[in-house]
Backbone as XML, in Angstrom:
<?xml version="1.0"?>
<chain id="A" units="angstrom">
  <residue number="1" name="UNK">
    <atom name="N" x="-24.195" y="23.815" z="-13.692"/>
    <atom name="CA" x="-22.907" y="24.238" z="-13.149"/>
    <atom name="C" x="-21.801" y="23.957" z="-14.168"/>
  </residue>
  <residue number="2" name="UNK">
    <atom name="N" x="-21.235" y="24.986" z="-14.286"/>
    <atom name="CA" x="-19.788" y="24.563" z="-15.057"/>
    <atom name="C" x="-18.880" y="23.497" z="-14.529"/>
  </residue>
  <residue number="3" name="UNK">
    <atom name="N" x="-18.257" y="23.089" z="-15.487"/>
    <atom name="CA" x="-16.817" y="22.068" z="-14.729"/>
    <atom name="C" x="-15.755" y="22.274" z="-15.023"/>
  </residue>
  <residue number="4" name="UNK">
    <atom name="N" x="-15.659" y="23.712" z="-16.437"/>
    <atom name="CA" x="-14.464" y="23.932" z="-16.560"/>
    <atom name="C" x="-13.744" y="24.785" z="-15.076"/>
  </residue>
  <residue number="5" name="UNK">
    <atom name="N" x="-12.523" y="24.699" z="-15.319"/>
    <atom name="CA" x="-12.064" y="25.608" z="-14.212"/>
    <atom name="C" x="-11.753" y="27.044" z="-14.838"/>
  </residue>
  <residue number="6" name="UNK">
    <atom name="N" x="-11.691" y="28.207" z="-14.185"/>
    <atom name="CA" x="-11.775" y="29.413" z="-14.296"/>
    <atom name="C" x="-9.908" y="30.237" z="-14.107"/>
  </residue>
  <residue number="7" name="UNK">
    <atom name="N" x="-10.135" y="31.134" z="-15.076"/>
    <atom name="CA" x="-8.786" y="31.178" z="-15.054"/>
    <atom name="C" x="-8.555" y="32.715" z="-14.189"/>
  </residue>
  <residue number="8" name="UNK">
    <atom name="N" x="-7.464" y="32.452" z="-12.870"/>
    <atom name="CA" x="-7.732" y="33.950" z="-12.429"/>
    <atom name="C" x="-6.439" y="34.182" z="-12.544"/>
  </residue>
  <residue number="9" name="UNK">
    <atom name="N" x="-5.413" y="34.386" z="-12.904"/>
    <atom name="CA" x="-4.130" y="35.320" z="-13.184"/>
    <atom name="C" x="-3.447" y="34.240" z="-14.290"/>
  </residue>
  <residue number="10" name="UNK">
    <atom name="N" x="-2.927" y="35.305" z="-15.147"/>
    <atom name="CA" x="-1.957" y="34.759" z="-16.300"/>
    <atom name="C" x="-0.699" y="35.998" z="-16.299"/>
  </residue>
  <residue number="11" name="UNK">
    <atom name="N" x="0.555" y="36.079" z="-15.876"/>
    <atom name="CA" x="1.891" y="36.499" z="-15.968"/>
    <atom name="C" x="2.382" y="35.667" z="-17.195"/>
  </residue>
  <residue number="12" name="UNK">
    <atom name="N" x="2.641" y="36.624" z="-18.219"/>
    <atom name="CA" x="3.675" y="36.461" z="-18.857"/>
    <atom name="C" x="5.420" y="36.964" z="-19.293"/>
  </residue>
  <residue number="13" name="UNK">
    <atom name="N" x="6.287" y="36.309" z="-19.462"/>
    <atom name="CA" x="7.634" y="36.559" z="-19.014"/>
    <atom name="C" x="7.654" y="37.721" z="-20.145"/>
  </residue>
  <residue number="14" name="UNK">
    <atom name="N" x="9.086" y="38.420" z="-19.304"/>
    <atom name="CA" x="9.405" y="39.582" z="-19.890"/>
    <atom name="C" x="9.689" y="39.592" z="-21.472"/>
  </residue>
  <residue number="15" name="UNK">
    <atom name="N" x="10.458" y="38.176" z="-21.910"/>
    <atom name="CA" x="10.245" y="38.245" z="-23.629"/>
    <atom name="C" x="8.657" y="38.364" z="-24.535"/>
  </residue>
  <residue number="16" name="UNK">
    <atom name="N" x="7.725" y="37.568" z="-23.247"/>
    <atom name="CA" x="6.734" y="37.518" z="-23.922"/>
    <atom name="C" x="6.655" y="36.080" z="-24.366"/>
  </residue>
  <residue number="17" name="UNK">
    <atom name="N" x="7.752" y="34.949" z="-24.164"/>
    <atom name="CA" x="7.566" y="33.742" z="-25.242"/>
    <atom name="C" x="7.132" y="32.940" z="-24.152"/>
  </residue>
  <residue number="18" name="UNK">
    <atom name="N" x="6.813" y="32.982" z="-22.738"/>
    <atom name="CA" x="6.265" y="32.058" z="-22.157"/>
    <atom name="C" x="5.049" y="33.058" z="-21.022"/>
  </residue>
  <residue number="19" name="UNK">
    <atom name="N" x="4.111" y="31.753" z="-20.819"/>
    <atom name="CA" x="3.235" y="32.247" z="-19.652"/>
    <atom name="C" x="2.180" y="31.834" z="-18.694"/>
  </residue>
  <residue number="20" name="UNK">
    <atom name="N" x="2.180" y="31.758" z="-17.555"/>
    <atom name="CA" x="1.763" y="31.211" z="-16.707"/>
    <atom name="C" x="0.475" y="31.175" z="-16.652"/>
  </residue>
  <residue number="21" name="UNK">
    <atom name="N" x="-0.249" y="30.619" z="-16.288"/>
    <atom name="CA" x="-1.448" y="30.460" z="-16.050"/>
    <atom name="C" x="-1.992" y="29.843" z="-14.519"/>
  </residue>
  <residue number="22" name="UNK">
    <atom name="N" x="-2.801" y="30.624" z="-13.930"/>
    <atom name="CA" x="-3.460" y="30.014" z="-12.385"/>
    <atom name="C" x="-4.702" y="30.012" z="-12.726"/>
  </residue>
  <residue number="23" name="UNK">
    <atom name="N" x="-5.065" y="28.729" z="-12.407"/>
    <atom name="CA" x="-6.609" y="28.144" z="-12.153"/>
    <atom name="C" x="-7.352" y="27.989" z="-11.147"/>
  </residue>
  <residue number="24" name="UNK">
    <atom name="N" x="-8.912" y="28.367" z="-10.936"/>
    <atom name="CA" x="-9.148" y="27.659" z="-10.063"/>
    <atom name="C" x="-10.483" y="26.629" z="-10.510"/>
  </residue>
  <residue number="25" name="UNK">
    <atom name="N" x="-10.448" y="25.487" z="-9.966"/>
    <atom name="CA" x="-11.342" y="24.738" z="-10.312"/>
    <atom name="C" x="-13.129" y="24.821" z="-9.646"/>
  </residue>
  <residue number="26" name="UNK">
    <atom name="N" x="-13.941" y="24.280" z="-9.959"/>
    <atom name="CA" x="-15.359" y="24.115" z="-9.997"/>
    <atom name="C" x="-14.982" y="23.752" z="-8.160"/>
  </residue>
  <residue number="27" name="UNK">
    <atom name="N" x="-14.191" y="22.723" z="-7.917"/>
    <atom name="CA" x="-14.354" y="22.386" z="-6.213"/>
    <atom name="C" x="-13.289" y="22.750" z="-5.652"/>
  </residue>
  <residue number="28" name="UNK">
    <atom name="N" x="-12.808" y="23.856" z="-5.662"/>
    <atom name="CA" x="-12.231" y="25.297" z="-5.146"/>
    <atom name="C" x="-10.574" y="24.505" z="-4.952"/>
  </residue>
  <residue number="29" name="UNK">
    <atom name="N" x="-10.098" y="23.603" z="-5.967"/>
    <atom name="CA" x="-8.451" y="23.355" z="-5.908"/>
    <atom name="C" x="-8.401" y="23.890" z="-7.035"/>
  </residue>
  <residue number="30" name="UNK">
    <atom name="N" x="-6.847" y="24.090" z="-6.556"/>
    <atom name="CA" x="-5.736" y="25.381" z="-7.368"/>
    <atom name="C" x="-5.068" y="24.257" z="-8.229"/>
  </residue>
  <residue number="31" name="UNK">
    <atom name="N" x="-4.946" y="25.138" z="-9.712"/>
    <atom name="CA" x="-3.382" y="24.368" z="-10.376"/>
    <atom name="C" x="-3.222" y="25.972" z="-11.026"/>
  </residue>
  <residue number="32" name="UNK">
    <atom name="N" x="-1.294" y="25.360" z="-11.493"/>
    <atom name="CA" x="-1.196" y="26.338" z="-12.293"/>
    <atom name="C" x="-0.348" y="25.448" z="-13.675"/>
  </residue>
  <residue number="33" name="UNK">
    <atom name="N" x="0.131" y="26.434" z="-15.186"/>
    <atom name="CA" x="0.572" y="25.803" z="-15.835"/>
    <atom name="C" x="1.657" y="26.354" z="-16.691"/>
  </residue>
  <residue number="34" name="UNK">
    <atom name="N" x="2.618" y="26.254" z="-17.307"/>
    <atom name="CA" x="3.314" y="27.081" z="-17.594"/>
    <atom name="C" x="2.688" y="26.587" z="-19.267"/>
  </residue>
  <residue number="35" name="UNK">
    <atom name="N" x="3.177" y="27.829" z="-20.249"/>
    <atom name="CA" x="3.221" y="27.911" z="-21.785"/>
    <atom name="C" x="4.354" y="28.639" z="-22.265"/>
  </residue>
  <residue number="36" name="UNK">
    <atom name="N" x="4.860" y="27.848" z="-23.613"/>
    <atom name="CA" x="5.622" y="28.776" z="-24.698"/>
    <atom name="C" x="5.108" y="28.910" z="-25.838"/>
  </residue>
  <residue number="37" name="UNK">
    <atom name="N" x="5.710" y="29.870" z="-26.090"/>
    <atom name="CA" x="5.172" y="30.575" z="-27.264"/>
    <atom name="C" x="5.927" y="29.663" z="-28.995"/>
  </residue>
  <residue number="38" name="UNK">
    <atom name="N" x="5.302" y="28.747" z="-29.372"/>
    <atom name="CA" x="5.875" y="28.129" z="-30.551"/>
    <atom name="C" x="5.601" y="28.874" z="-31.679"/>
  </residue>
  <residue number="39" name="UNK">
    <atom name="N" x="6.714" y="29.033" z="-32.608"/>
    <atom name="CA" x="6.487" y="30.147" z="-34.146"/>
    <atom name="C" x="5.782" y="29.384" z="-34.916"/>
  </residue>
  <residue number="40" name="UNK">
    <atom name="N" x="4.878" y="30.283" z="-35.801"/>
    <atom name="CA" x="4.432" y="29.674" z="-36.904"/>
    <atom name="C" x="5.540" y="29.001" z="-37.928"/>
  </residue>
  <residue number="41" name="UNK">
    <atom name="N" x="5.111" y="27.656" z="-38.480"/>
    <atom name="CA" x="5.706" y="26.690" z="-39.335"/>
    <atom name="C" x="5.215" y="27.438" z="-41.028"/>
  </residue>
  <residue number="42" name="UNK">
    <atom name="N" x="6.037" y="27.598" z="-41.820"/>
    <atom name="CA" x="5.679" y="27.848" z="-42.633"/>
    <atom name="C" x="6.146" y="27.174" z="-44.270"/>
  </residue>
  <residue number="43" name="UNK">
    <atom name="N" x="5.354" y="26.678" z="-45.232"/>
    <atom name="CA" x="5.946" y="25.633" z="-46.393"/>
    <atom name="C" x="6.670" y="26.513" z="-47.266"/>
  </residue>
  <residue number="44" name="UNK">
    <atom name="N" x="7.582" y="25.693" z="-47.429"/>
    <atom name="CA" x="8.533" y="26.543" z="-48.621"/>
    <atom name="C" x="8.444" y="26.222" z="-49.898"/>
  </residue>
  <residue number="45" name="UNK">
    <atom name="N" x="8.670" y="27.524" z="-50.920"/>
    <atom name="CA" x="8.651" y="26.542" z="-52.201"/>
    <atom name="C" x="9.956" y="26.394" z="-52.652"/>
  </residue>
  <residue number="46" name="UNK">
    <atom name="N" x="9.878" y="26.155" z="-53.701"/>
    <atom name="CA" x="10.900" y="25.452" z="-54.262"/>
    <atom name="C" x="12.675" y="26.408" z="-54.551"/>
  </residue>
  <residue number="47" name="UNK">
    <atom name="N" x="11.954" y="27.505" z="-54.414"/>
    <atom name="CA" x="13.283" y="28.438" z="-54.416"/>
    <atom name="C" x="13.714" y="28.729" z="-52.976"/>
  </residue>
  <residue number="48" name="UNK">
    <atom name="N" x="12.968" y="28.138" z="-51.774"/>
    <atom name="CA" x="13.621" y="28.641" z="-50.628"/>
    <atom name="C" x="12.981" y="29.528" z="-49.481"/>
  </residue>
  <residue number="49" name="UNK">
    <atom name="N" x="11.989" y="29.882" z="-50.454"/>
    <atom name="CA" x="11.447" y="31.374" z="-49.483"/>
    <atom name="C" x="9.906" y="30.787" z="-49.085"/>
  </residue>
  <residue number="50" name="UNK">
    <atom name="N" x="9.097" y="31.386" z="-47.601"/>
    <atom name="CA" x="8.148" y="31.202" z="-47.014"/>
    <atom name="C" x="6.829" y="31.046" z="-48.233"/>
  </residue>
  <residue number="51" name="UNK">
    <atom name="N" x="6.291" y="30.453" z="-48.348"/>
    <atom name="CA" x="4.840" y="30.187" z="-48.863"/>
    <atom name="C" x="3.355" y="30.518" z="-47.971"/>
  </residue>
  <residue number="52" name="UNK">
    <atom name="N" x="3.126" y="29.375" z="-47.746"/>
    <atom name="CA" x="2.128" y="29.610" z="-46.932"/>
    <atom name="C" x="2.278" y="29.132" z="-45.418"/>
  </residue>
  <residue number="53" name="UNK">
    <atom name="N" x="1.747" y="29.304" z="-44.510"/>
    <atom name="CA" x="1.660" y="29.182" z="-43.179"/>
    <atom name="C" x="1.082" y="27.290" z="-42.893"/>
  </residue>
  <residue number="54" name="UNK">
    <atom name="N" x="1.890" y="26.750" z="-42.548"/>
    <atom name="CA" x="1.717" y="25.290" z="-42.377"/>
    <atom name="C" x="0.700" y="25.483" z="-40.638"/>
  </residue>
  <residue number="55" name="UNK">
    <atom name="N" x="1.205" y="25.902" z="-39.978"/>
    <atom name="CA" x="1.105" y="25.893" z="-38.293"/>
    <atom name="C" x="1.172" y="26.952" z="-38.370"/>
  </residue>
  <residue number="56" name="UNK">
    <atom name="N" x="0.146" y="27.863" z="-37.315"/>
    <atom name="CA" x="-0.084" y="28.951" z="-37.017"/>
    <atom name="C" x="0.892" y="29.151" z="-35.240"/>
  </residue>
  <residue number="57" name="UNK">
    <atom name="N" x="1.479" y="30.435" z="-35.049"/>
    <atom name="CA" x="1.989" y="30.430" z="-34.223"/>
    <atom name="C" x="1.102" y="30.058" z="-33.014"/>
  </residue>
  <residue number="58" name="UNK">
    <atom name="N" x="1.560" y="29.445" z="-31.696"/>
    <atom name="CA" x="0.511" y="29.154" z="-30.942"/>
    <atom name="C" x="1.275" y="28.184" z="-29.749"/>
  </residue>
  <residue number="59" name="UNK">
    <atom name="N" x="0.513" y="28.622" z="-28.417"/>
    <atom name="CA" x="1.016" y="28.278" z="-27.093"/>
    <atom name="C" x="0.564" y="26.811" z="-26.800"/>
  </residue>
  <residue number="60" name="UNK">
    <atom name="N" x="1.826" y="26.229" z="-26.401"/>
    <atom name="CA" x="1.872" y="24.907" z="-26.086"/>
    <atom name="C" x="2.118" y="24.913" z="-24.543"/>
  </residue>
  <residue number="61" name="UNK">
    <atom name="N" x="1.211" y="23.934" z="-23.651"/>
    <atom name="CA" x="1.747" y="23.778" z="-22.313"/>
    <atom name="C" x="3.156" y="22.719" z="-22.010"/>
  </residue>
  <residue number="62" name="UNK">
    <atom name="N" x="4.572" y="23.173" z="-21.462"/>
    <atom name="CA" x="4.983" y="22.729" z="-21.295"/>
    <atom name="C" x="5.435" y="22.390" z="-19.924"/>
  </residue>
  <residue number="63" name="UNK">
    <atom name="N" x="4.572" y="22.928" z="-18.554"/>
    <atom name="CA" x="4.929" y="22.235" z="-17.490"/>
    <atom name="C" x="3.349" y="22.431" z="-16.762"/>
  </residue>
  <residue number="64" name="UNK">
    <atom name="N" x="2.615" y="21.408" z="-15.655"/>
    <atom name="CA" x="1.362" y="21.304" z="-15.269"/>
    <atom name="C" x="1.743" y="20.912" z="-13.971"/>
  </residue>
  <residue number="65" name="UNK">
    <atom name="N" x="0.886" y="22.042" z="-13.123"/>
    <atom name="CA" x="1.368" y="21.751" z="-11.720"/>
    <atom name="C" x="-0.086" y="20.545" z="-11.027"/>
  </residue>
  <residue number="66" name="UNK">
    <atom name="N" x="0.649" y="20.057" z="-10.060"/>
    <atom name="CA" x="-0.617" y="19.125" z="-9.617"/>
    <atom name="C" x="-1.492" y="20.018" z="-8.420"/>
  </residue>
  <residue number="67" name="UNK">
    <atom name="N" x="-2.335" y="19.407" z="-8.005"/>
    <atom name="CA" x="-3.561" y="20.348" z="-6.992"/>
    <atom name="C" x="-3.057" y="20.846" z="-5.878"/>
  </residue>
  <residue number="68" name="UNK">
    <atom name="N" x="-3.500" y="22.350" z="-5.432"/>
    <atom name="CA" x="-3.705" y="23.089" z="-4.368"/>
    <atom name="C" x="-4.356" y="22.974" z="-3.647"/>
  </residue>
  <residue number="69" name="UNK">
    <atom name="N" x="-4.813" y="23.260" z="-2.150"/>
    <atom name="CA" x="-5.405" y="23.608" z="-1.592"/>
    <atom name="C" x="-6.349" y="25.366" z="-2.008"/>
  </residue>
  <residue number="70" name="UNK">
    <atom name="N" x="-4.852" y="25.596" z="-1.946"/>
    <atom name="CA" x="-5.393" y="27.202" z="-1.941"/>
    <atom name="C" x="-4.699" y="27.935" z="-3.146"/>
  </residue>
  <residue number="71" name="UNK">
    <atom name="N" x="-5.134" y="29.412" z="-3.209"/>
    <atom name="CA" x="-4.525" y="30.012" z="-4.693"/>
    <atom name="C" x="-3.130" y="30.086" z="-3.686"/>
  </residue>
  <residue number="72" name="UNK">
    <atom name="N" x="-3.041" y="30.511" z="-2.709"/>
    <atom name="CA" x="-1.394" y="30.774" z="-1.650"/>
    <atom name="C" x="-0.497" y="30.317" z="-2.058"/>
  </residue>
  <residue number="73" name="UNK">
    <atom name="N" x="-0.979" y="28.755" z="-1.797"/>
    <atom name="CA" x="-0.092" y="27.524" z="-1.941"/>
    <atom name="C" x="-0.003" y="27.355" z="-3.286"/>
  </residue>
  <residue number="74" name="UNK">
    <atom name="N" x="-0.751" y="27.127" z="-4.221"/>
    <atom name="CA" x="-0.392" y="27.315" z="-6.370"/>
    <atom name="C" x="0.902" y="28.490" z="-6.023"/>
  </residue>
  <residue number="75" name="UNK">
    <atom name="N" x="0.333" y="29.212" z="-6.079"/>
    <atom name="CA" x="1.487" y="30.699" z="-6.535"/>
    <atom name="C" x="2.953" y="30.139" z="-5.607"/>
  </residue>
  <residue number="76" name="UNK">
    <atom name="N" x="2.889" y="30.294" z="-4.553"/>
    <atom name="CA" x="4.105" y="29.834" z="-3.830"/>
    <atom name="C" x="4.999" y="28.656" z="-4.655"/>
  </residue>
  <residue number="77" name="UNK">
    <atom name="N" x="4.143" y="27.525" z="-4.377"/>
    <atom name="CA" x="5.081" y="26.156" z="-5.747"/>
    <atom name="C" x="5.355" y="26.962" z="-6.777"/>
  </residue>
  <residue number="78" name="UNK">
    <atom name="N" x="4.701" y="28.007" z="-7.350"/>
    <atom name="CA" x="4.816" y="28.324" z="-9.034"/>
    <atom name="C" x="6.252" y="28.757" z="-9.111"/>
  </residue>
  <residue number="79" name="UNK">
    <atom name="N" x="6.369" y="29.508" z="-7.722"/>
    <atom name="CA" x="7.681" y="30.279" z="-7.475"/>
    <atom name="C" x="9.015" y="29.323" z="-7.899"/>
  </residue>
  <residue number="80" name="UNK">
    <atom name="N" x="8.374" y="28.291" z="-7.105"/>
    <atom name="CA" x="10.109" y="27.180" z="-7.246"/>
    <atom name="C" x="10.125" y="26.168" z="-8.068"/>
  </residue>
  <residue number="81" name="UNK">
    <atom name="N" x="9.080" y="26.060" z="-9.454"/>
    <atom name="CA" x="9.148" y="25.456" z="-10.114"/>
    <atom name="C" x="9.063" y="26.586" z="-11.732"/>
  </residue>
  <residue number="82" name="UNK">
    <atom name="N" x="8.834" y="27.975" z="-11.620"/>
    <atom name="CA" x="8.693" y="28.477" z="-13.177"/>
    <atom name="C" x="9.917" y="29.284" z="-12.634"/>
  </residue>
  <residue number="83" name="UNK">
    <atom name="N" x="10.909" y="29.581" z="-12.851"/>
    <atom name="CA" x="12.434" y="30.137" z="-12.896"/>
    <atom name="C" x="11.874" y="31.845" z="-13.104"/>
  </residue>
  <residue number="84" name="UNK">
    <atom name="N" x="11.197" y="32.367" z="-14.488"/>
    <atom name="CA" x="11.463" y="33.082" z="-14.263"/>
    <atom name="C" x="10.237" y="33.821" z="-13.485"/>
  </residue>
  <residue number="85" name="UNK">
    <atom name="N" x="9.437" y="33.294" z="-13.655"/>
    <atom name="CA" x="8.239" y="33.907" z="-12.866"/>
    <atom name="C" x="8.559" y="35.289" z="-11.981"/>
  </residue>
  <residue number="86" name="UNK">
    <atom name="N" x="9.073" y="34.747" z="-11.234"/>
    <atom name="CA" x="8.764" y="35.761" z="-9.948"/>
    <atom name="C" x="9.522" y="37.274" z="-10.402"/>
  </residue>
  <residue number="87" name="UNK">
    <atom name="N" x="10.646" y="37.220" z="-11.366"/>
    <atom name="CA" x="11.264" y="38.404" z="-12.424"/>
    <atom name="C" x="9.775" y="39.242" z="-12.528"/>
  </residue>
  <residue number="88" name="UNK">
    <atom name="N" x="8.961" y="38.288" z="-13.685"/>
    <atom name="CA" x="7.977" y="38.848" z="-14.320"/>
    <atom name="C" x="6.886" y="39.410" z="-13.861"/>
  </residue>
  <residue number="89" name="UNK">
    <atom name="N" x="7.156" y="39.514" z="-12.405"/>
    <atom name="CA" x="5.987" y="40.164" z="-11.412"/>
    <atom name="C" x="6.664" y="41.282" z="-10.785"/>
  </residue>
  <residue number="90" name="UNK">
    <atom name="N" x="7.887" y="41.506" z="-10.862"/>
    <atom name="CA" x="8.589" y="42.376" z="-10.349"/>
    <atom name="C" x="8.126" y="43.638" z="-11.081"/>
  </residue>
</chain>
């Protein structure tokens, strides 16, 4: 049996720089999580201008909801805790 949890909807906001994620787990509780989108870091040389790619662009979680009962109840909290969410389903 798996133990990861399974991912069933991901909304991402209308810029594109953040995005939600709903889980459900192996013993049927809900989370969800929010992400932004961080730019690639890149080294400079000595005159100023981009070199090579230090950090590749790439999604960081910056908010983790705690357990559901149900997917209902995840999505509902997601509502009054991710601002723009509910825009991005419109």
């Amino acid at each position: 049996m798996d133990n990861l949890p399974e991912q069933i909807d991901v909304v991402l906001s209308p810029e594109g720089s953040k995005r939600w994620v709903l889980l459900r787990r192996p013993d049927g509780l809900h989370s969800y999580s929010e992400h932004s989108l961080e730019d690639a870091i890149y080294w400079v040389d000595e005159d100023g201008g981009e070199r090579d790619v230090a950090a590749p662009e790439r999604w960081t979680r910056t908010y983790q909801s705690g357990l559901f009962d149900s997917e209902d109840v995840a999505r509902s909290n997601s509502f009054d805790r991710i601002p723009w969410l509910f825009a991005a389903i419109l």
